[in-house]
Phi, psi and omega in degrees: 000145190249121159263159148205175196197112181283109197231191185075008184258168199171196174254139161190155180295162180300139160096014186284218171212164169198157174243130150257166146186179234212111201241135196249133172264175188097143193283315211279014196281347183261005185239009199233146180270150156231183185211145090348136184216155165216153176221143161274157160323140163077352193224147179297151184299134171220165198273159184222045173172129159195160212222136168293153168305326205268326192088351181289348179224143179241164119228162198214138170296130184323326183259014168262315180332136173052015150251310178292178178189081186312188169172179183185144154236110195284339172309334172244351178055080179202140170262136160229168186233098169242125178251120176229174193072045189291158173236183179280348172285353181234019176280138200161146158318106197255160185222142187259125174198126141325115187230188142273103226297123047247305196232005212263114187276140178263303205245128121287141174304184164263342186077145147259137200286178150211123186245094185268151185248117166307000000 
């Protein structure tokens, strides 16, 4: 069974950083893609990130580019998110989950909130 457990999220003004990250159980985390997703109230989850198992190939949603940055340590069996330049727009529940490549979630987190401030 795949747990993840989603950590880092909090408040900060626009234009801070914040890293989350995702910490995974299961032997196959390293042989697995993972992604980021985030949601607002009312509105569908949608993806913002994703990393190959080998870390060798990323994608990003257009409006993350050149602020985000995905990553992974299959040695610790973790995903992080560094996010920076934030704005009030990405405030939102961010979710750490497995997937298929590219983006087909198997297992999903608990989410962590992120609150950007104007």
């Amino acid at each position: 069974q795949v747990q993840l457990a989603e950590s880092g999220g909090g408040l900060v003004q626009a234009g801070g950083s914040l890293r989350l990250s995702c910490a995974a159980s299961g032997r196959t985390f390293s042989s697995s893609a993972m992604c980021w997703f985030r949601q607002v109230p009312g509105k569908e989850r949608e993806f913002v990130a994703a990393i190959t198992w080998s870390g060798g190939v990323t994608r990003y949603t257009d409006s993350v580019k050149g602020r985000f940055t995905i990553s992974r340590d299959n040695t610790k069996n973790t995903v992080d998110l560094q996010m920076n330049s934030l704005k009030p727009e990405d405030t939102a529940v961010y979710y750490c989950a497995r997937v298929t490549w590219p983006m087909t979630p198997e297992y999903w987190g608990q989410g962590t909130q992120v609150t950007v401030s104007s």
